[in-house]
C-alpha positions as CSV (number, residue, x, y, z in Angstrom):
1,X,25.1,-10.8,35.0
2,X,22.6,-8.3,35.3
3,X,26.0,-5.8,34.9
4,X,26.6,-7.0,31.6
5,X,22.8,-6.6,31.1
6,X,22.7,-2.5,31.5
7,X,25.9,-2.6,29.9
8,X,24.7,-3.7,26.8
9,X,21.4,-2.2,27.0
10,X,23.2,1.0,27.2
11,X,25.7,0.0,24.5
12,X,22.5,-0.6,22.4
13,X,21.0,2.6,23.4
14,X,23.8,4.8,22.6
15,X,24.6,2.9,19.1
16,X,20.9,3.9,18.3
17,X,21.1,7.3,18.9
18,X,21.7,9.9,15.9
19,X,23.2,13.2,16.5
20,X,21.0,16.2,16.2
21,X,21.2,18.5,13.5
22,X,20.5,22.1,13.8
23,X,18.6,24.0,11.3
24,X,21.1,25.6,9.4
25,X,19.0,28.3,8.2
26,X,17.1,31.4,9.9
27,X,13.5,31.6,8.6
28,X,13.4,35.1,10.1
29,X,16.2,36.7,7.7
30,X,16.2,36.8,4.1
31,X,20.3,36.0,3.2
32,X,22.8,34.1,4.5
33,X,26.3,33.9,4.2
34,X,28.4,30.8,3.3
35,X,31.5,30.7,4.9
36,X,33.9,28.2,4.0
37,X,37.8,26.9,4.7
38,X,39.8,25.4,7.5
39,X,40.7,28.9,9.3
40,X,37.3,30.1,9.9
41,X,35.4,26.6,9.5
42,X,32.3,25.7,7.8
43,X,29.2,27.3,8.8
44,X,26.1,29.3,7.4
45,X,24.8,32.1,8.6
46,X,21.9,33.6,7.6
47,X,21.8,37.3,10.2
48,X,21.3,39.5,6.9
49,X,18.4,41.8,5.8
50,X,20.0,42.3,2.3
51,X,22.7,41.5,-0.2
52,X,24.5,44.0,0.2
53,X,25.3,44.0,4.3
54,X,26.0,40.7,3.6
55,X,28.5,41.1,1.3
56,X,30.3,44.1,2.9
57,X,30.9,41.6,5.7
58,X,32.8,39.1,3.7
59,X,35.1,41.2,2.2
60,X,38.3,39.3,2.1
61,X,36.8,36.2,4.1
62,X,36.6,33.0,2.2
63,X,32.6,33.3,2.1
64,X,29.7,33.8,0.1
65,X,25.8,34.9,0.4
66,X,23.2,33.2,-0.8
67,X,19.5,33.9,-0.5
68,X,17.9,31.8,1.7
69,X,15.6,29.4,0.6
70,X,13.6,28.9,3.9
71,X,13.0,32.8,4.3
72,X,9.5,33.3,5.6
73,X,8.4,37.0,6.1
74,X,6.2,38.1,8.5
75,X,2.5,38.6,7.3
76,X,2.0,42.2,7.4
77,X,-0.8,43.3,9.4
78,X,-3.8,45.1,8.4
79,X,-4.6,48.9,10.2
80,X,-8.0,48.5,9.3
81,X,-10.4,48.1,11.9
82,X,-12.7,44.9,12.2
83,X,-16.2,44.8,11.1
């Protein structure tokens, strides 16, 4: 009995549970590239500093680059001293 217990309080348990989702896209870098299709699979990648890089990368790759939406720069930093 108390088998069938933990066996369904672990049934329960595991029903409950969603999977976990990564964050898709890198605050830290302002483009990301789209690639799409069964041969290289769906993913995004966002590794790029500019348009440009990214598209020289997916020359002749089923792919695109987008700028990304959750892009936050670093603040820039003052050289002035305190007061």
């Amino acid at each position: 009995m108390r088998l069938l217990g933990a066996l369904l309080l672990s049934l329960g348990a595991l029903c409950m549970a969603t999977p976990a989702s990564a964050q898709m896209y890198d605050p830290r870098y302002p483009v990301c590239m789209h690639v799409y299709g069964e041969l290289l699979g769906e993913r995004m990648d966002c590794i790029f500093t500019s348009l440009q890089q990214c598209q020289a990368s997916i020359a002749g790759n089923p792919a695109t680059c987008l700028v990304n939406p959750f892009y936050a720069p670093r603040p820039v930093r003052s050289n002035r001293p305190g007061r």
